[in-house]
C-alpha positions in Angstrom: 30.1 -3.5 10.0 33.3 -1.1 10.4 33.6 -0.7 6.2 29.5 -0.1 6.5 29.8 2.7 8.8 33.1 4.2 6.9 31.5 4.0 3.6 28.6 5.8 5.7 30.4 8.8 7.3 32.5 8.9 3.7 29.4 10.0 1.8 28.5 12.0 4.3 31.2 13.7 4.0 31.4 13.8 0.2 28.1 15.4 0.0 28.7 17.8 2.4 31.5 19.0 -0.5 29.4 18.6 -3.0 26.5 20.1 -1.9 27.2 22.5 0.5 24.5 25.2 -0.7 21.8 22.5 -0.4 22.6 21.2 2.7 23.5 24.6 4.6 19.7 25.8 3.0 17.8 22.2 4.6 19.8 23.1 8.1 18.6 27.3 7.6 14.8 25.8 7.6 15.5 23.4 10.4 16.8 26.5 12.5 13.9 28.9 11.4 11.3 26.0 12.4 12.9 25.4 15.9 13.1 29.3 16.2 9.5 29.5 15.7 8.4 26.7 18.1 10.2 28.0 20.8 8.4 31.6 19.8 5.0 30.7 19.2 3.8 31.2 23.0 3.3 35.3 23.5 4.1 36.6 20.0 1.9 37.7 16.9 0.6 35.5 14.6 1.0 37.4 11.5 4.9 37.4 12.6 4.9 33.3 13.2 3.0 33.1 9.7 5.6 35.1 8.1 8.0 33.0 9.2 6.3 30.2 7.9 6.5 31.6 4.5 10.0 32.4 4.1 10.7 29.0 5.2 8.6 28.0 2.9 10.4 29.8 0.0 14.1 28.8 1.7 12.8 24.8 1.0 12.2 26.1 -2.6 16.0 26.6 -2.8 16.7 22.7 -2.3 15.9 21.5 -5.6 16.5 24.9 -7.4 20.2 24.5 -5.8 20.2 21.0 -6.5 19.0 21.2 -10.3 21.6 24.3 -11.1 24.7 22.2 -9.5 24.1 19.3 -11.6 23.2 21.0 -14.9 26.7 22.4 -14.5 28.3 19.5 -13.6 26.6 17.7 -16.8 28.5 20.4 -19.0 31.9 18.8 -20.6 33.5 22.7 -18.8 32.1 26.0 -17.3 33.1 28.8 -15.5 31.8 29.2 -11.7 31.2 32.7 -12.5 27.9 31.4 -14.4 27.1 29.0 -11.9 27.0 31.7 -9.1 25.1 33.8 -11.6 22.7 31.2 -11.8 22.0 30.9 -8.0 21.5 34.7 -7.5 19.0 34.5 -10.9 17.8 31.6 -8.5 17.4 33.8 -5.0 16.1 36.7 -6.9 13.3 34.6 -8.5 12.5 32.7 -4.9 12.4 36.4 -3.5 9.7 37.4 -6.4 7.7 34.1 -5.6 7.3 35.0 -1.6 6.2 38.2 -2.6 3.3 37.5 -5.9 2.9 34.3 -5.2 3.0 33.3 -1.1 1.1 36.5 0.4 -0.8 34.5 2.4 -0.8 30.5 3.4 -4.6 29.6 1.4 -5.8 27.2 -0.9 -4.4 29.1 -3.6 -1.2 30.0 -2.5 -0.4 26.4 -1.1 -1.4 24.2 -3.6 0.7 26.4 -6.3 3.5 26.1 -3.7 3.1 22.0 -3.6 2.8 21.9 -7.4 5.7 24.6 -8.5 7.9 21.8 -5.6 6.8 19.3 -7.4 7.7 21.1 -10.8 11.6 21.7 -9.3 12.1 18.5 -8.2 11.0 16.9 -11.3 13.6 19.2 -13.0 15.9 17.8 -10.5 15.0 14.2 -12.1 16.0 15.3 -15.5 18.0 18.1 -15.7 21.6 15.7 -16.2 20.4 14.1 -18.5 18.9 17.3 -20.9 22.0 16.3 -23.3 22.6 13.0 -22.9 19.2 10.3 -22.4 21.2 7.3 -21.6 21.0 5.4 -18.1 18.0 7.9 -17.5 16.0 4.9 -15.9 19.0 3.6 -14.0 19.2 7.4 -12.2 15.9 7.8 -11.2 15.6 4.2 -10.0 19.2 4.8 -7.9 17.3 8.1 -6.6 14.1 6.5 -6.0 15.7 3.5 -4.0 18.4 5.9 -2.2 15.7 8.0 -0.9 13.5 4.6 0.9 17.0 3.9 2.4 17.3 7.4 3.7 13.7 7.2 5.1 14.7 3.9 6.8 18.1 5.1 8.3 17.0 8.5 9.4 13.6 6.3 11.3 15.9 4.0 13.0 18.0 6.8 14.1 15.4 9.3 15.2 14.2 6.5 17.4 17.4 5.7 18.7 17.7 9.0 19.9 14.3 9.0 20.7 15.3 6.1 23.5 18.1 8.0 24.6 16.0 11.0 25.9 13.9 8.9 27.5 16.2 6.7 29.1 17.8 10.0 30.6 14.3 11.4 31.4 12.9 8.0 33.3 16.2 6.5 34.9 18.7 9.7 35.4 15.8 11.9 36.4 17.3 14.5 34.1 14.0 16.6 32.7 13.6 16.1 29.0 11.5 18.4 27.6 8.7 17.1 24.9 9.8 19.8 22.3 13.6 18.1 22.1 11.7 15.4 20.5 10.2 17.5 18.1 13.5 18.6 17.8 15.8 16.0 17.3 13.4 14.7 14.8 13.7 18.2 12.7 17.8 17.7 13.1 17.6 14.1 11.5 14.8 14.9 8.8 16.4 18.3 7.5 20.0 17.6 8.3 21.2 13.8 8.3 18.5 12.7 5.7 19.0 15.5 3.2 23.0 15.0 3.8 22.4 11.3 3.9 20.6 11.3 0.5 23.0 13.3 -1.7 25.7 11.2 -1.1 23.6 8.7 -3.2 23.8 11.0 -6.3 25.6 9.8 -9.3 29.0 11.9 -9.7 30.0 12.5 -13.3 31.6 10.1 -15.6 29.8 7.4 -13.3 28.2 4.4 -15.5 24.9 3.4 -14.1 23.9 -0.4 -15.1 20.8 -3.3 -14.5 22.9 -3.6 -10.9 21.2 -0.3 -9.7 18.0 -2.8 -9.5 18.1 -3.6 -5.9 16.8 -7.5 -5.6 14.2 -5.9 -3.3 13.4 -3.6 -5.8 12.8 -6.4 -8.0 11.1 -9.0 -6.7 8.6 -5.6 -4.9 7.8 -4.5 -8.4 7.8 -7.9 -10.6 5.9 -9.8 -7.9 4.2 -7.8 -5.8 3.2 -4.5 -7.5 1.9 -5.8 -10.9 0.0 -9.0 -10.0 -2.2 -6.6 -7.7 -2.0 -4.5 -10.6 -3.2 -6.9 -12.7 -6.0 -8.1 -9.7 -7.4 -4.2 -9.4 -7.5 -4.1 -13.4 -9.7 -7.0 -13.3 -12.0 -5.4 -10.8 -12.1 -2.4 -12.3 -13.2 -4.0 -15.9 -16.2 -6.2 -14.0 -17.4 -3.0 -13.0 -16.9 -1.7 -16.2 -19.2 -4.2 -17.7 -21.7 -3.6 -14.6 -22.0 -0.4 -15.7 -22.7 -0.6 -19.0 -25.5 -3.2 -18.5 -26.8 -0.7 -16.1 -26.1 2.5 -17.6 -25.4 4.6 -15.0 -22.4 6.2 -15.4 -20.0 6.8 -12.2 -19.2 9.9 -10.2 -16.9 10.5 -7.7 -15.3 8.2 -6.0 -14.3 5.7 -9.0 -12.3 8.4 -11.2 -9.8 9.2 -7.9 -9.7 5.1 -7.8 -9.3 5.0 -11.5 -6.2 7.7 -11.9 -4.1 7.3 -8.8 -3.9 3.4 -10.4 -3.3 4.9 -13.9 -0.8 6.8 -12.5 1.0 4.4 -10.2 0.8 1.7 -13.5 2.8 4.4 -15.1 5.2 4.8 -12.8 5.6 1.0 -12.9 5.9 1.2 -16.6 8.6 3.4 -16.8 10.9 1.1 -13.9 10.7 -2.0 -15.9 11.8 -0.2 -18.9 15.3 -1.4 -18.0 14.2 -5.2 -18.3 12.1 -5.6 -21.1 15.5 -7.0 -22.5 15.7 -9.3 -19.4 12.5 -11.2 -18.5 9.5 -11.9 -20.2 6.8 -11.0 -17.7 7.6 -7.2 -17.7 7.6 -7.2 -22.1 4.0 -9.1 -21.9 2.8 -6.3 -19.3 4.5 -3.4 -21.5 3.2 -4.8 -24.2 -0.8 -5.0 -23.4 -1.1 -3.0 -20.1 -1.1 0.4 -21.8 -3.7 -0.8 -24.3 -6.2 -2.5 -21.2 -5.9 0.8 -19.1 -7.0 3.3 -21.9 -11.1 2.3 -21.7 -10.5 3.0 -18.0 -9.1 6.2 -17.9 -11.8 7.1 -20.6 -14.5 6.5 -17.8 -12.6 8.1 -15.6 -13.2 11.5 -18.2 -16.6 10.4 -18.1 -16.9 10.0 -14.4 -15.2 13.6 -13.9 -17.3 15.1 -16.5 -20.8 14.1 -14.5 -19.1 15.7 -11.4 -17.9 18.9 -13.7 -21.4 19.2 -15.6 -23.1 19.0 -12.3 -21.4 21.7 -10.3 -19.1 23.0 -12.2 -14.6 23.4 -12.9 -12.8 23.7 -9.6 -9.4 23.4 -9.0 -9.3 19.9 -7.5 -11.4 18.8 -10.5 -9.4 20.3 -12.5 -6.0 18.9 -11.5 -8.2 15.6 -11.8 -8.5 16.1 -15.5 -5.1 17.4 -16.0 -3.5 14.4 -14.1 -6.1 12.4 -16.5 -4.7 14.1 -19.5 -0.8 13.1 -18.9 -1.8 9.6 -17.6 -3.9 9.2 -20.8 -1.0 10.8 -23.1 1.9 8.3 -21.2 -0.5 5.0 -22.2 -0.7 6.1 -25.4 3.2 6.4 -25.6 4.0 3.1 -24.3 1.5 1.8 -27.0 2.6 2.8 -30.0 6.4 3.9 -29.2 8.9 1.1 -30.0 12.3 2.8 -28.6 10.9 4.9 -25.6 12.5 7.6 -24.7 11.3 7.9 -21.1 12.7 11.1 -20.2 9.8 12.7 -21.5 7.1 11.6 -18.8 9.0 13.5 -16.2 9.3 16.3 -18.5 5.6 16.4 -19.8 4.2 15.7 -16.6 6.2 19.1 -15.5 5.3 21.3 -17.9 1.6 20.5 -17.2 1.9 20.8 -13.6 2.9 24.5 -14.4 -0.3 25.1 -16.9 -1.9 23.8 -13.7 -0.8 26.2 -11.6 1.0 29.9 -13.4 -1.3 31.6 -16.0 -4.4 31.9 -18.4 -4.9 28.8 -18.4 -4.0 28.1 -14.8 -7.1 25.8 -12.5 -7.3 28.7 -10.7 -8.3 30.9 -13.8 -10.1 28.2 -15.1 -12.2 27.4 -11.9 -12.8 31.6 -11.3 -14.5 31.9 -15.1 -16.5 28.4 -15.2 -17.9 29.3 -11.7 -18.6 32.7 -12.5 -20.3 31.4 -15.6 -22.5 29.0 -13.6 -23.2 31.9 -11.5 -24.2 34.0 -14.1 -26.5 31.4 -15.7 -28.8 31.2 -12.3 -28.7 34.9 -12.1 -29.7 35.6 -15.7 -32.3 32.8 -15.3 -33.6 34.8 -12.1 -33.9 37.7 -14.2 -31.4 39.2 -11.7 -29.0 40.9 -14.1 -29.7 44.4 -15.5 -26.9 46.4 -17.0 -24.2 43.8 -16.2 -24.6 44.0 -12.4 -26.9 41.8 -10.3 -29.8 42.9 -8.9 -32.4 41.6 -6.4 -34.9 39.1 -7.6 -38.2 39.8 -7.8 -39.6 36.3 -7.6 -39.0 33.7 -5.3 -35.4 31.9 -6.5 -36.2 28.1 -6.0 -34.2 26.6 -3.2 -32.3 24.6 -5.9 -30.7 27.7 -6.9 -30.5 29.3 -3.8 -28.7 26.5 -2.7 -26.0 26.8 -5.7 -25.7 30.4 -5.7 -24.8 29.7 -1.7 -22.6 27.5 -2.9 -21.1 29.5 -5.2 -20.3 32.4 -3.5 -19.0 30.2 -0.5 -16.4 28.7 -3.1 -15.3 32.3 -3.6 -15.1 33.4 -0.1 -13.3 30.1 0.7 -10.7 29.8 -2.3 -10.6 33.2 -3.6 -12.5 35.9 -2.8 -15.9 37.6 -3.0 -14.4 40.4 -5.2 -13.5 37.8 -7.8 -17.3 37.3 -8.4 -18.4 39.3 -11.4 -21.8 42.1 -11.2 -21.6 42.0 -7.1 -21.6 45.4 -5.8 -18.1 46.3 -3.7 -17.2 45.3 -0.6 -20.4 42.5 -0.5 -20.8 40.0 2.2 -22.8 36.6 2.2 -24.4 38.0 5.1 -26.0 40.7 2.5 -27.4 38.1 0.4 -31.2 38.1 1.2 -31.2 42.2 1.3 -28.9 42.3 -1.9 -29.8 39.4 -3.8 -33.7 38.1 -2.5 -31.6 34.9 -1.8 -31.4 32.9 1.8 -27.8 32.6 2.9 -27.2 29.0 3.3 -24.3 28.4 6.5 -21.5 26.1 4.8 -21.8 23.3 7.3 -25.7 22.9 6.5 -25.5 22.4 2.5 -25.6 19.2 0.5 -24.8 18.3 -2.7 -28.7 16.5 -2.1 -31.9 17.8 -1.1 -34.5 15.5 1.4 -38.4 14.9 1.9 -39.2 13.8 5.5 -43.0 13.2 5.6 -44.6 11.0 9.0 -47.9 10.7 10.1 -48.4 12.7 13.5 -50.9 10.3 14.9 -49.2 6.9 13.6 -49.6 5.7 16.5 -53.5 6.2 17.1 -55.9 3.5 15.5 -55.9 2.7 11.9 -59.7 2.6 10.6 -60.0 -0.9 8.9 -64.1 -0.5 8.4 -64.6 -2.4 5.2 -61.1 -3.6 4.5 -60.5 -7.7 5.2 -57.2 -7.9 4.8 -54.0 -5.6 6.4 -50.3 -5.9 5.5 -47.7 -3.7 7.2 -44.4 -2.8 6.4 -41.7 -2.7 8.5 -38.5 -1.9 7.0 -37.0 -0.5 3.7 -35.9 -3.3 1.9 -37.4 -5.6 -0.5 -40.3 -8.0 1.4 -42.9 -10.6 0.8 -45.7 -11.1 2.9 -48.1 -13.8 2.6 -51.6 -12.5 3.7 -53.3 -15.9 3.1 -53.0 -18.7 1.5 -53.8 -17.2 -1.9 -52.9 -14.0 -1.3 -48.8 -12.1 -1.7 -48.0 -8.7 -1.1 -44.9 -7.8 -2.4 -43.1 -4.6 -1.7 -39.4 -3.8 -4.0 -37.9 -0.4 -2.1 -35.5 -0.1 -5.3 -38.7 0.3 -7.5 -41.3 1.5 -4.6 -43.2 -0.7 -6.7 -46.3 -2.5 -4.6 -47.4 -5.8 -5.9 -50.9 -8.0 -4.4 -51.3 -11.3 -6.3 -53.5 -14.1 -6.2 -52.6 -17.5 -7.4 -49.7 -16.5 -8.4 -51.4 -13.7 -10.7 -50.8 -9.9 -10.3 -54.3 -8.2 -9.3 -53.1 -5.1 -7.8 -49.6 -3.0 -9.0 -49.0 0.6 -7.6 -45.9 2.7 -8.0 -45.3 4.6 -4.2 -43.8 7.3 -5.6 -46.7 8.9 -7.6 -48.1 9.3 -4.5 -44.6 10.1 -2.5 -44.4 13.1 -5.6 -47.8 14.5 -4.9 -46.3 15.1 -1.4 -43.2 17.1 -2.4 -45.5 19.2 -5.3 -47.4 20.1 -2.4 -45.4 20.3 0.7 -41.6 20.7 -0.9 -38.3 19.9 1.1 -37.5 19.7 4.6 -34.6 19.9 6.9 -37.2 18.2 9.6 -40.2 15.4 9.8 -43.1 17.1 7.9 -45.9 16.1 10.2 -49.0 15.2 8.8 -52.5 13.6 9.2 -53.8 10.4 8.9 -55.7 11.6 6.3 -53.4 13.2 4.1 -50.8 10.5 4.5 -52.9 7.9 3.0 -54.8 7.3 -0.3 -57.5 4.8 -1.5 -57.6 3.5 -5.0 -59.8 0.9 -6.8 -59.9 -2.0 -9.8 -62.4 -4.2 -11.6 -60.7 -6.7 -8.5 -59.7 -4.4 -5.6 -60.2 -2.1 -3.3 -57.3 -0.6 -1.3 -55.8 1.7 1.3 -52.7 2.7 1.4 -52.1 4.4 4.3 -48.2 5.6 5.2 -46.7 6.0 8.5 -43.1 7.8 6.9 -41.6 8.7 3.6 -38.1 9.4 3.3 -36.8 10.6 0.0 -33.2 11.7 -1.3 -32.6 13.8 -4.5 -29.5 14.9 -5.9 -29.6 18.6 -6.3 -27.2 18.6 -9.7 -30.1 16.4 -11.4 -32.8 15.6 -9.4 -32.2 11.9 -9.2 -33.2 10.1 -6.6 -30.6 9.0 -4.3 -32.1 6.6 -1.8 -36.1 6.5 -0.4 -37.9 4.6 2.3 -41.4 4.5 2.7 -43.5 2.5 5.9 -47.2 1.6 5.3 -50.0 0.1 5.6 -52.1 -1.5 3.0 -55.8 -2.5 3.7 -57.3 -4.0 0.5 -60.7 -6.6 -0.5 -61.6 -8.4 -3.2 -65.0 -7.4 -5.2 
């Protein structure tokens, strides 16, 4: 226990030479984020938010400060001059960033600051190793099981002294205040853990071997992580095959399924690179995993591409398709590359994270033009543009595209802003819509991605006229049901189909498809956010054959269309049906 604690407080210490700029920037942001907690009552907002930001730039500094000090300690010999030279190129550049690129704390703004992190620490992963590619595997897996350990200790310590300041609030009746929690757990997070976790780095001239595989490590990947692998690849091939005996293609929920698993497989991949010369289980998985997953991310595209052709590029679709891309790309590497050369996933995967996010081609750029093309489409279909500038329509725009322009312009107004939208006159507000554009501002919180039919009967509950009808089935639910009327006659109602069925003898005399009829309704009546009350009368409908006559006569119909192509979603109809024999 006493060498545990020595070796402990030695790296501690070792780190705290090493890394002095890293460590004194973690403890700068866990001052500033005390300072503004014990600020926040009585001062402005806009100060508190700026604040925020610079903190937000000072965390930048942690892997720029860490990538610079082991590039230069990768070199055989430098001069410090050039490292200091590169941490002022380093400041200047994170001073530049707070003031083009963190203005304000947005959609925008923040999800360029979590991908340009993302982009610095995955520099941080590979910038030793630039030169040299050897032991690559064996760094990142010491870094990625150093940094558990670190989550573990700092945990168990937090609590610890978590205990203690309640033990002295409850027993000494010394008055602990709650925000010494708060910060105690900022002191261990942005001061022990950071500290903690650097004295795990490699040092130079270190040789990293198969021993940097933890046993845990081991058995967690080789017989936990890819026989549910292996399980969830299964599932997700059965409803492959579902689907194409179906045909209906996915959307939504399947492609996040779809890539987070082809990205975690990848991962996986690239840790058991190290043993494909020791076991056999991890060469059989390199060897036909890569291959199985590519048919999955190819309906994940296809998946995305519904959602994309339906309403159009934004960025969280975007980063979708660009995660997609590199996921795609890495299967495709461990299938045909014999000697892999793994440095170049964390690489790739950086260089498109900063497409994603810094220029031209940027999801933000991207999103702004293809939803500004949508736009543009409904207007010019509207016959709403004249000289390049929208006008007001002249016509009645159908609630289908009132409903995306709304949506439109709220994506704008949320994510960017209005003034990105091209042909609006300055300074326009969605309240202006109706006056400026003929169309019905839509409130965020009350648009769907579908559109609904309510119809119901206002006097269901009075008598039903059965005069010269001998038979009566009702329905009572929305699912499939069978209802024997007599001994010879079946009435058979499928919701999935709204198909009606009457046989006799086990012969089909009567067959009527609900939704002609539930389709007159909406040509006449359209949608509606509540119950379209109607009669008796016009709720019901006779028809006639060479063997029966029948009244249908409905008590509700429910139906649910999807707005990008006018499927429906889901439908429920009640009823009656009166019906004789000739």
């Amino acid at each position: 226990m006493k060498k545990i604690f020595h070796g402990i407080f030695i790296g501690i210490k070792n780190s705290l030479e090493r890394f002095p700029l890293t460590i004194g920037i973690t403890t700068t942001c866990v001052i500033l984020l005390i300072y503004m907690s014990e600020i926040t009552t009585g001062t402005n907002n806009d100060f508190i938010e700026t604040l925020g930001r610079i903190t937000m730039v000072i965390a930048l500094g942690v892997p720029f400060s860490l990538s610079i000090k082991l590039f230069f300690e990768g070199l055989e010999s430098y001069k410090s001059i050039h490292m200091y030279i590169s941490y002022l190129i380093s400041t200047v550049f994170l001073i530049l960033y707070y003031y083009f690129f963190l203005q304000d704390i947005k959609m925008v703004s923040m999800s360029r600051y979590i991908g340009f992190s993302l982009v610095l620490y995955l520099i941080f992963l590979f910038i030793s190793y630039l030169p040299n590619r050897d032991e690559f595997e064996f760094f990142v897996i010491r870094i990625f099981t150093r940094f558990f350990t670190t989550i573990l200790y700092s945990l168990v310590l937090y609590l610890g002294l978590a205990a203690i300041l309640f033990t002295i609030d409850k027993l000494l009746g010394v008055n602990v205040n709650g925000e010494l929690y708060y910060y105690t757990y900022l002191i261990v997070a942005g001061i022990f853990a950071p500290t903690f976790f650097l004295a795990g780095i490699k040092v130079k001239n270190e040789i990293l071997t198969i021993k940097e595989y933890s046993r845990l490590l081991l058995v967690l990947v080789l017989y936990i992580i890819m026989p549910l692998i292996c399980v969830y690849t299964v599932i997700l091939y059965i409803y492959f095959g579902k689907i194409i005996i179906t045909r209906q293609w996915p959307e939504g929920l399947v492609s996040h399924l779809v890539l987070w698993y082809s990205a975690i497989t990848a991962t996986v991949l690239f840790f058991i690179t190290p043993l494909l010369h020791e076991k056999t289980w991890p060469r059989k998985f390199m060897r036909y995993f890569p291959k199985a997953i590519l048919p999955l991310i190819v309906m994940m595209f296809i998946s995305i591409g519904i959602r994309i052709n339906a309403y159009g590029v934004t960025e969280n679709r975007y980063f979708v398709v660009a995660l997609g891309i590199w996921t795609f790309l890495v299967m495709i590497y461990f299938s045909t590359i014999k000697k892999l050369i793994n440095i170049v996933l964390p690489i790739s995967l950086a260089v498109i994270t900063t497409i994603s996010i810094f220029g031209p081609l940027s999801s933000y750029s991207v999103s702004k033009y293809n939803q500004n093309k949508r736009l543009n489409k409904i207007f010019a279909k509207n016959n709403m543009v004249l000289n390049n500038k929208v006008v007001k329509s002249n016509t009645k725009v159908s609630d289908a595209d009132s409903t995306q322009i709304t949506s439109i312009v709220n994506y704008f107004e949320n994510k960017h802003s209005l003034t990105d939208i091209k042909g609006l006159p300055d300074k326009f507000k969605t309240a202006e819509m109706e006056s400026i554009l003929g169309v019905k501002y839509i409130e965020e919180n009350n648009q769907s991605s579908d559109k609904f039919y309510y119809f119901n009967s206002i006097s269901s509950s009075d008598p039903i006229d059965i005069n010269g009808y001998e038979y009566l089935f009702i329905s009572n639910n929305n699912v499939q049901q069978q209802n024997n009327v007599s001994k010879t006659f079946t009435i058979d109602f499928d919701n999935e189909s709204s198909t009606l069925k009457i046989t006799k003898d086990n012969v089909i005399i009567y067959k009527k498809d609900l939704m002609d009829f539930a389709n007159i309704l909406i040509d006449k009546y359209g949608t509606s956010e509540m119950n379209k009350s109607l009669t008796q009368e016009e709720m019901s409908f006779e028809d006639e054959t060479d063997k029966v006559k029948i009244k249908i006569q409905l008590s509700n119909v429910s139906i649910n269309k999807s707005l990008s192509n006018d499927k429906i979603q889901s439908k429920d109809f009640q009823f009656y049906v009166l019906f004789n024999m000739k």
